[in-house]
C-alpha positions as CSV (number, residue, x, y, z in Angstrom):
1,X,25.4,-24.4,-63.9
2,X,25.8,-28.0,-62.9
3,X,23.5,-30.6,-61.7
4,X,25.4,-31.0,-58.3
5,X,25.7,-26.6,-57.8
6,X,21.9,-26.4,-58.1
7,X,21.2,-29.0,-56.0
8,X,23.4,-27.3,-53.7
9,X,21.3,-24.4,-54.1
10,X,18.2,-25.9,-54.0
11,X,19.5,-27.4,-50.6
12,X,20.5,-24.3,-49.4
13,X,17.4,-22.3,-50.1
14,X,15.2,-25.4,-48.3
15,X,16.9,-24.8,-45.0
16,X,16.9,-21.2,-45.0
17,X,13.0,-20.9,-46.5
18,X,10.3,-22.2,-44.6
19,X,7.8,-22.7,-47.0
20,X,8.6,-22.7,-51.2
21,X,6.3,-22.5,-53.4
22,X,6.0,-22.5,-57.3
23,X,3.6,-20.6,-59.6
24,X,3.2,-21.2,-63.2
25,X,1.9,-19.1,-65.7
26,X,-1.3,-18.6,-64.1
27,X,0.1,-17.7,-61.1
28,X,-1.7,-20.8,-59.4
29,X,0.5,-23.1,-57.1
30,X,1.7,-26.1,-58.8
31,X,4.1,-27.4,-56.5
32,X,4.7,-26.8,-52.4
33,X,7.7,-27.7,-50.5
34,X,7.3,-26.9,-46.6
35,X,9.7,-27.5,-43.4
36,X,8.6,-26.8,-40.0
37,X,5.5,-26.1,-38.9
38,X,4.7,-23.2,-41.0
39,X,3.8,-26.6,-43.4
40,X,1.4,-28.0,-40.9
41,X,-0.2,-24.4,-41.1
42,X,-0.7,-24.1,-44.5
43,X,-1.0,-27.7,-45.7
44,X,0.1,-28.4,-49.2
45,X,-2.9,-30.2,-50.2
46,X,-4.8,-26.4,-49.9
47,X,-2.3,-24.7,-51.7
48,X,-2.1,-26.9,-54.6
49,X,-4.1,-25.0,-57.7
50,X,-5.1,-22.3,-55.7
51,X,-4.1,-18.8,-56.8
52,X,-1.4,-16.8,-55.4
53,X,-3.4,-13.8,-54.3
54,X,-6.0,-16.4,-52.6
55,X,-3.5,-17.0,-50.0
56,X,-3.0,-13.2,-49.1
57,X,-4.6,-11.8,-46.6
58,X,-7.1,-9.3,-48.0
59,X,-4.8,-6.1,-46.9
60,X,-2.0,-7.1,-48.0
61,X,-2.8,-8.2,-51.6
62,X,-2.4,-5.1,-53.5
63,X,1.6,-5.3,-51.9
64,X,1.6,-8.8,-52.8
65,X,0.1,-8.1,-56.5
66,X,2.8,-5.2,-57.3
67,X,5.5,-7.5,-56.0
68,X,4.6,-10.5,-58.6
69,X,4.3,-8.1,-61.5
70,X,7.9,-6.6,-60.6
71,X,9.1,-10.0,-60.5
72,X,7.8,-10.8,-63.7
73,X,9.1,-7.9,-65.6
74,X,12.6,-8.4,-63.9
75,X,12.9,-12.1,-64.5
76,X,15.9,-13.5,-62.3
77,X,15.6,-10.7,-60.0
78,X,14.0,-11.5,-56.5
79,X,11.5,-8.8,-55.2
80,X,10.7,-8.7,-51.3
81,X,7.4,-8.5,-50.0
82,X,6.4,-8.7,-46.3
83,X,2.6,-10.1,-46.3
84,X,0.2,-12.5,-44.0
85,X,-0.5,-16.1,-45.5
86,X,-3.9,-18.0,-45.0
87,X,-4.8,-21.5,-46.1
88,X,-8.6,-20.0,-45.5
89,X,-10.4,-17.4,-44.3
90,X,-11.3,-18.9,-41.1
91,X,-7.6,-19.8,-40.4
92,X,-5.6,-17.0,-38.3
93,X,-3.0,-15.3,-41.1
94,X,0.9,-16.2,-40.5
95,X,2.8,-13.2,-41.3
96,X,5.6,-13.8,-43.5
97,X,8.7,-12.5,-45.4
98,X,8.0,-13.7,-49.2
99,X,11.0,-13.3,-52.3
100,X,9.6,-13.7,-55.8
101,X,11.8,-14.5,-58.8
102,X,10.4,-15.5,-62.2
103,X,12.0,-17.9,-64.8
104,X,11.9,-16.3,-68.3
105,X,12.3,-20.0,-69.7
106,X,10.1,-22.1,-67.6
107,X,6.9,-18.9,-67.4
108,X,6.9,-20.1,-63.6
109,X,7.4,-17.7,-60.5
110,X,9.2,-19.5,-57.6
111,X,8.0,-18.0,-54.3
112,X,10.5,-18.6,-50.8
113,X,8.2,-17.4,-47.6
114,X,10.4,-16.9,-44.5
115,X,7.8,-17.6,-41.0
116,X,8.0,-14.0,-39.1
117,X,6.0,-15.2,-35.8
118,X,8.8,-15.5,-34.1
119,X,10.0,-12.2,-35.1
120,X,6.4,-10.6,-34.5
121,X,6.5,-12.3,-30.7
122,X,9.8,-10.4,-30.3
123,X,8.4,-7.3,-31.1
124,X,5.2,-7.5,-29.4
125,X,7.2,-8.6,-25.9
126,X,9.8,-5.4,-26.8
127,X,6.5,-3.1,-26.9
128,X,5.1,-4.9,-23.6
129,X,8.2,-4.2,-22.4
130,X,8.4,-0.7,-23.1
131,X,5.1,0.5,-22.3
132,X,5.4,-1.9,-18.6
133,X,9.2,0.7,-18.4
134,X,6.8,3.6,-19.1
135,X,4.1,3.3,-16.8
136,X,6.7,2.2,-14.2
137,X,8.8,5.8,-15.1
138,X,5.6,7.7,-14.6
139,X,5.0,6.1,-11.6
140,X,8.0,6.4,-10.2
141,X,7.8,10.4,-11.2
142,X,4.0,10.5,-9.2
143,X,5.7,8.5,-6.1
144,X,8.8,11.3,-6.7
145,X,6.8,14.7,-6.3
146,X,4.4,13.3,-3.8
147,X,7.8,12.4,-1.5
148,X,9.5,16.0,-2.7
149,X,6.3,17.7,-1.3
150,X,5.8,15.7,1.8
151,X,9.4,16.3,2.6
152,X,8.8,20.6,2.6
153,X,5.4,20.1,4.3
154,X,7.1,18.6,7.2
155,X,8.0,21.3,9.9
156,X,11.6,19.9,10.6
157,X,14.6,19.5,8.9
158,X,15.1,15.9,6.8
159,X,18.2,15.0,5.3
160,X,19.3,12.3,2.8
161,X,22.7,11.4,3.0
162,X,24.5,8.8,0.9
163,X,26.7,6.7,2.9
164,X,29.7,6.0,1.1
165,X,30.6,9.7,-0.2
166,X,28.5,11.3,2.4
167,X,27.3,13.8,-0.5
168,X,23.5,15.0,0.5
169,X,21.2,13.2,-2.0
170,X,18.0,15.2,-0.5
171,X,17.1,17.9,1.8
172,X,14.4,20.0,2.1
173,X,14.1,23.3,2.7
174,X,13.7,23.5,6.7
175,X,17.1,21.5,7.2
176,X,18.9,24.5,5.2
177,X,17.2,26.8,7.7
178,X,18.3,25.2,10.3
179,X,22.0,25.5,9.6
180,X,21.7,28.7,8.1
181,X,22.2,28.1,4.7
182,X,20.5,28.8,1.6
183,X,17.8,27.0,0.3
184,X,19.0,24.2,-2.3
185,X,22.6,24.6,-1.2
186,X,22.8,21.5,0.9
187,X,22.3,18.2,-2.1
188,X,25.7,17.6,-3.4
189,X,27.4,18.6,-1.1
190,X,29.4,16.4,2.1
191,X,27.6,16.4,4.8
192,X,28.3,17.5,8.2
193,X,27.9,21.4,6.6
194,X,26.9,24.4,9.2
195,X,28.2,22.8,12.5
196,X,30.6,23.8,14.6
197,X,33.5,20.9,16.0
198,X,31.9,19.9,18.4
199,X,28.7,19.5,16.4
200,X,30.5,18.0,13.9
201,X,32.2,15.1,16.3
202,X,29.0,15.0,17.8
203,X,27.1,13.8,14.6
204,X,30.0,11.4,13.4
205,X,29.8,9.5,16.8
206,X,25.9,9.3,15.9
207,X,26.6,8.1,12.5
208,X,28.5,5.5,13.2
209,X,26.0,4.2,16.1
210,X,23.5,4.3,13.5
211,X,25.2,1.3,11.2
212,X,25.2,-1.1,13.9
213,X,21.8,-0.9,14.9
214,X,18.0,-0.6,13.0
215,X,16.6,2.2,16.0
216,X,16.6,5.5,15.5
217,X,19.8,7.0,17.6
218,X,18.7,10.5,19.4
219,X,21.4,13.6,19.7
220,X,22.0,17.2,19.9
221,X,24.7,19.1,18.3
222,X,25.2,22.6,17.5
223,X,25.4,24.4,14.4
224,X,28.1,26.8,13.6
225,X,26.0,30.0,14.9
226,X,26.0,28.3,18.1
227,X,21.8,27.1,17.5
228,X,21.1,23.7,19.3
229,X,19.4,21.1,17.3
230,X,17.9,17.9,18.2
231,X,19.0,15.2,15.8
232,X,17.8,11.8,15.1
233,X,19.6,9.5,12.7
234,X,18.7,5.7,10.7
235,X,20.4,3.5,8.9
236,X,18.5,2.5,5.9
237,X,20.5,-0.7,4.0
238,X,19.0,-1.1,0.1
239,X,20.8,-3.5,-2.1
240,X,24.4,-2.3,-2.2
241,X,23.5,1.4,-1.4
242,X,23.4,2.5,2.0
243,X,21.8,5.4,3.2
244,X,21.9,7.7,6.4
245,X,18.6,9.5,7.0
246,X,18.9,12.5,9.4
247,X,15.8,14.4,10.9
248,X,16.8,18.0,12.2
249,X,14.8,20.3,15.0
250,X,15.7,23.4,16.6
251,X,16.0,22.5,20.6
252,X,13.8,25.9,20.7
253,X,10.9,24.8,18.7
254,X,10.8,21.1,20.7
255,X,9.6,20.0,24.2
256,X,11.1,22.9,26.0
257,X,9.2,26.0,23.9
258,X,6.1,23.7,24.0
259,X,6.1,23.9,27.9
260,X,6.8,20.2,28.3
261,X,10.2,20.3,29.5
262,X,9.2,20.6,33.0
263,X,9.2,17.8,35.8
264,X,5.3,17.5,35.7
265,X,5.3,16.5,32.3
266,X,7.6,13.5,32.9
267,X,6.3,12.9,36.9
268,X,2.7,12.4,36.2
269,X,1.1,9.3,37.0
270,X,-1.2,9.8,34.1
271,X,-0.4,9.6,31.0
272,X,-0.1,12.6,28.8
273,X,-0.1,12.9,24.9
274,X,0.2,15.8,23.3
275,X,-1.1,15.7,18.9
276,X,-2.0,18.3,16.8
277,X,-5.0,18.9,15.7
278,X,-5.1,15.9,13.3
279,X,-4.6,13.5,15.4
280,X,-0.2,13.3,15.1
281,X,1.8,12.9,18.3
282,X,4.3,15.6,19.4
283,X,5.0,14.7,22.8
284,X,4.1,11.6,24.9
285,X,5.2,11.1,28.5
286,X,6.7,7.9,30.5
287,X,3.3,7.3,31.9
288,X,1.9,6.8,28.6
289,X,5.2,5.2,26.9
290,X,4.8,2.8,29.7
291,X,1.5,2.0,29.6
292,X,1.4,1.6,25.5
293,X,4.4,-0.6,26.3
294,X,6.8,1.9,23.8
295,X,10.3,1.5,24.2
296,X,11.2,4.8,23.1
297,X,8.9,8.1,22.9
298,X,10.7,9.0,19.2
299,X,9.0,5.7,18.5
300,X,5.0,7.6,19.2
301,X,5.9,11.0,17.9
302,X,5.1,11.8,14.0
303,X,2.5,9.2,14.2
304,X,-1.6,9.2,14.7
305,X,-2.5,8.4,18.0
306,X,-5.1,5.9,16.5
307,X,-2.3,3.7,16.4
308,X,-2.8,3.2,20.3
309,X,-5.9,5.0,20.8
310,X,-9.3,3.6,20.2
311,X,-10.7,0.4,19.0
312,X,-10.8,1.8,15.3
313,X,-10.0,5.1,13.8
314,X,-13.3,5.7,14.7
315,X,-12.7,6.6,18.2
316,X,-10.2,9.4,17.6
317,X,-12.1,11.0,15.3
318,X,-14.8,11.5,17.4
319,X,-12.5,12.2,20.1
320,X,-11.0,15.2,17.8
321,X,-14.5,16.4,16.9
322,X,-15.8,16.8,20.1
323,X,-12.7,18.6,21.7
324,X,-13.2,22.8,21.4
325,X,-11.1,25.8,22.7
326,X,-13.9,26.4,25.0
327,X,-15.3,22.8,25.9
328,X,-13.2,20.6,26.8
329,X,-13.8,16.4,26.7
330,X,-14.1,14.9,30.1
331,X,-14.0,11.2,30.9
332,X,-14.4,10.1,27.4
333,X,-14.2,5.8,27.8
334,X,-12.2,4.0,25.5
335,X,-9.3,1.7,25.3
336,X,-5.8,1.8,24.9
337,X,-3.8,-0.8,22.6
338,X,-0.2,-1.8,23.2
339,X,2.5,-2.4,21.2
340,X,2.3,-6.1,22.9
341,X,-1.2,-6.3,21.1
342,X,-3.6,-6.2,24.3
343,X,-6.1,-3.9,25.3
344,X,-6.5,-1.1,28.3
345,X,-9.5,0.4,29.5
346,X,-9.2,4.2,30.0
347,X,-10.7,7.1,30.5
348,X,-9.5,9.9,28.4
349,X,-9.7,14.1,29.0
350,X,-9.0,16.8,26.6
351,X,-8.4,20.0,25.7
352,X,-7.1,22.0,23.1
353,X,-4.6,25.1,23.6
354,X,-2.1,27.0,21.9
355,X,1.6,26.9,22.6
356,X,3.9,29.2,20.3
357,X,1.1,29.9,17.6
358,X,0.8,26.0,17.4
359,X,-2.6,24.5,17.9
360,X,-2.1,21.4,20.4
361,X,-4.1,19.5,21.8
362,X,-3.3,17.8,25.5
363,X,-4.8,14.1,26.1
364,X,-4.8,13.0,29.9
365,X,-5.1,9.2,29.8
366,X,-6.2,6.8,32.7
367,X,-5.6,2.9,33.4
368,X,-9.0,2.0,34.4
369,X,-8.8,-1.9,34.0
370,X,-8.4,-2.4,37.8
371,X,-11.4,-0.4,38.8
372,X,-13.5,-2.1,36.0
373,X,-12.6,-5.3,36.5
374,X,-13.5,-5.0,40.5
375,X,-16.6,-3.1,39.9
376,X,-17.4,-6.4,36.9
377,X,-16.4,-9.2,40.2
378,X,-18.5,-7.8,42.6
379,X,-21.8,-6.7,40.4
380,X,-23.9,-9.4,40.2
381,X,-26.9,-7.8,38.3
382,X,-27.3,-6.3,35.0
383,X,-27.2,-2.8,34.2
384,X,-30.2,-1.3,35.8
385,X,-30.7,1.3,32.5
386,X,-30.2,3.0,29.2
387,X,-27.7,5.4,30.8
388,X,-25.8,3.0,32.0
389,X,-25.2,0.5,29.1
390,X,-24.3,3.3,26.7
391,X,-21.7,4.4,29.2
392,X,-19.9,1.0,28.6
393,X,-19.5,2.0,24.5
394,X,-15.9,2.0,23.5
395,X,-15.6,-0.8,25.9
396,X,-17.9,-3.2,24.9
397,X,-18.5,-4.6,21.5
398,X,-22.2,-3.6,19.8
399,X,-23.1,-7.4,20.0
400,X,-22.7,-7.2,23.9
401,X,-24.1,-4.2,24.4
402,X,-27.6,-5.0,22.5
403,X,-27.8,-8.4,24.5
404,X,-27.4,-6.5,27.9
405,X,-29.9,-4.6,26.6
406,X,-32.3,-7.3,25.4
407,X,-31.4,-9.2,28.9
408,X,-32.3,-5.5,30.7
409,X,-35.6,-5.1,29.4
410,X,-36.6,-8.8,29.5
411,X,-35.9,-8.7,33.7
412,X,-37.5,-5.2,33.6
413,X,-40.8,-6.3,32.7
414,X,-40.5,-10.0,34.3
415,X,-40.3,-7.6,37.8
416,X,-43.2,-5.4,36.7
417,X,-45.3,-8.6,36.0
418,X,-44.7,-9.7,39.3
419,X,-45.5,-6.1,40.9
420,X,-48.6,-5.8,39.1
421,X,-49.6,-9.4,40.4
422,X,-48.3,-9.0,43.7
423,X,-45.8,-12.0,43.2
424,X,-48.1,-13.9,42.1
425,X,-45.9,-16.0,40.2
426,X,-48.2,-18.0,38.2
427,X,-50.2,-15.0,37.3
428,X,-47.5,-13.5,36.4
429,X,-45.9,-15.9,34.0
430,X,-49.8,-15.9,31.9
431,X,-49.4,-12.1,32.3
432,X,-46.1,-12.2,30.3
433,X,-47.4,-15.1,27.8
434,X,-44.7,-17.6,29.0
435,X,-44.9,-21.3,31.1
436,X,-44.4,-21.3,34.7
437,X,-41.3,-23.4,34.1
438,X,-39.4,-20.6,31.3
439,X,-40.8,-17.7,34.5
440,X,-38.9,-19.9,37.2
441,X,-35.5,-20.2,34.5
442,X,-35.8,-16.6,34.0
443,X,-35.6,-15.8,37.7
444,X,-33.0,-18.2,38.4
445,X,-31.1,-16.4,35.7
446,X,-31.5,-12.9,36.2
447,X,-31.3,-12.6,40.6
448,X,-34.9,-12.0,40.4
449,X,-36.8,-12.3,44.1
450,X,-36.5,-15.7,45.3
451,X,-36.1,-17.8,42.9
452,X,-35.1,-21.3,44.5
453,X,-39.2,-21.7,44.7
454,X,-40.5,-25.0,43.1
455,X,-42.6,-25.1,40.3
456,X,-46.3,-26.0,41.3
């Protein structure tokens, strides 16, 4: 071979290798030629006369070992060897793709190590990246069943529909039921199923309402056995995908069969809610809507009447623990928050009854601000006892309420010093430990006798 064709080669190999490196009989390094910074890793002035199998990392030398003896007894022949390279063993190993190929004439064994970090970062990112797709596929499965087994433990129908084909994408089984249809029959297929014409024109007008606006839009139709349902249907716009949600109730198992469709119901000037026995509305009237300041009363049902009720969660717990078939809760004080973020004083009754096998309870709710606020502008002392600062909690924070008490008791025993020295104010102020000055402030302060007297 020429001069110019091996230095060709030589050229060749330089660029593609990233560190060379030359053994000689020994198997020692006698000459190092590096590019990149795999050479600033392994400098050459610590590979020079150092053995071969000094540089391996201790795992990997019995693979490195095997390789130099094939190369040796297949001179010209290059033999792979994937192994980690150290300059020491306090430097981190390099992992690296290494060809050996020995020179029968020359007793030397040229050695061309190819950098694999790269490689090695690829891989480790791909396995990040798998196990990051698997933990987000199981949680996505978790999320899946728990929203497949809410959707049957809800007691009306709920219906999925994709927008653009109108195929059902989920139902559960309670919207089958409901237009008489067997269970699973309803995903896949177009929806409107099970209603009659009119029920069908009925739910396209509601449909197309629905697109143009973010509020539930409210309905009946009928199915094809002539049932009346309630409907309710939402647009919900994700990415490119547009779905139509549709919640389903027999008219028979609503407001009517609850004994809420009467005039009472809506007439009262109290407001009424009506929860199950968790707490979840399922019927409010326009007295409440209006004094929660709720547009709409689909926008209270299915939810916890904490939302509105009570200064915590707190509140309608209690409330729900107290309330028995056979003893009512009277006048329970609390307050009432509105969508518009302020707060109500009310007093709240309640009582728990059964309305076609369902457990209900009914909530009769009072606007007491007014009278509060006229009984707080014309009261000029404090509470006058126990009884009746604990009949202001749930309308008064804790921090108030202990100060009124402190502030009680402090102008309960200021008037007992003063009975027990017959208003004798300066025996009464030694009596209680203070000055005569701190007695007068105290007076002045709490309404106590008369208290425009001058200090002595």
């Amino acid at each position: 071979m020429s001069t110019s064709a091996t230095k060709s080669l030589e050229a060749l190999l330089a660029s593609l290798a990233d560190l060379q490196l030359t053994l000689n009989d020994n198997h020692a390094v006698q000459a190092v030629h590096a590019e990149g910074s795999l050479g600033r890793h392994l400098p050459r002035e610590e590979l020079i006369g150092r053995p071969w199998l000094e540089l391996v990392r201790e795992s990997d030398k019995d693979h490195a070992e095997e390789a130099l003896r094939a190369a040796q007894a297949d001179a010209g022949t290059a033999h792979r060897v994937d192994v980690a390279l150290s300059s020491g063993p306090d430097e981190e190993p390099i992992p690296a793709t290494c060809w050996l190929c020995a020179c029968m004439e020359t007793q030397t064994v040229a050695v061309a190590c190819v950098d694999l970090r790269g490689e090695t970062s690829l891989r480790q990112q791909l396995v990040n990246a798998q196990r990051t797709l698997e933990q987000d596929y199981w949680s996505n499965r978790r999320l899946e069943a728990r929203y497949r087994r809410m959707l049957e433990m809800v007691a009306e129908g709920f219906l999925v529909v994709d927008d653009l084909s109108g195929r059902v994408l989920e139902a559960n089984s309670v919207a089958a039921n409901l237009l008489s249809l067997e269970e699973g029959a309803l995903v896949g297929r177009v929806f409107p199923v099970g209603l009659d014409n009119e029920g069908t024109r009925a739910l396209t007008e509601l449909q197309r309402e629905a697109r143009s606006t973010t509020a539930v839009v409210q309905g009946q139709i009928t199915t094809s056995q002539g049932d009346a349902l309630s409907i309710g249907v939402t647009c919900l716009r994700q990415g490119n995908e547009t779905r139509l949600l549709i919640r389903l109730a027999s008219v028979s198992d609503s407001q009517t069969d609850l004994g809420m469709g009467d005039d009472s119901f809506e007439t009262s000037p109290d407001g009424i809610l009506i929860t199950d026995d968790d707490g979840v509305v399922i019927a409010a009237n326009a007295a409440y809507l209006d004094m929660a300041c709720i547009q709409d009363a689909q926008q209270a049902t299915g939810r916890r009447a904490d939302r509105w009720l009570g200064r915590s969660i707190v509140d309608l717990d209690v409330l729900l623990g107290n309330i028995q078939p056979d003893r009512p809760l009277q006048l329970f004080s609390s307050v009432l928050r509105t969508e518009l973020d302020t707060q109500l004083d009310i007093e709240l009754s309640a009582v728990q009854t059964k309305r076609s096998g369902r457990s209900l309870i009914l909530m009769f709710i009072r606007d007491v601000s007014r009278r509060i606020d006229s009984e707080e502008g014309t009261e000029v002392h404090l509470p006058r006892s126990i009884e009746q600062i604990t009949g202001r909690v749930g309308r008064v924070p804790l921090k108030q309420l202990v100060r009124e008490s402190t502030d009680v008791i402090e102008a309960l025993c200021i008037e007992a010093a003063l009975k027990l020295t017959q208003d004798n104010r300066a025996a009464a102020a030694e009596l209680l430990g203070l000055s005569r000055q701190s007695l007068y402030t105290k007076l002045r302060r709490f309404d106590i006798g008369d208290s425009e007297d001058n200090v002595a």
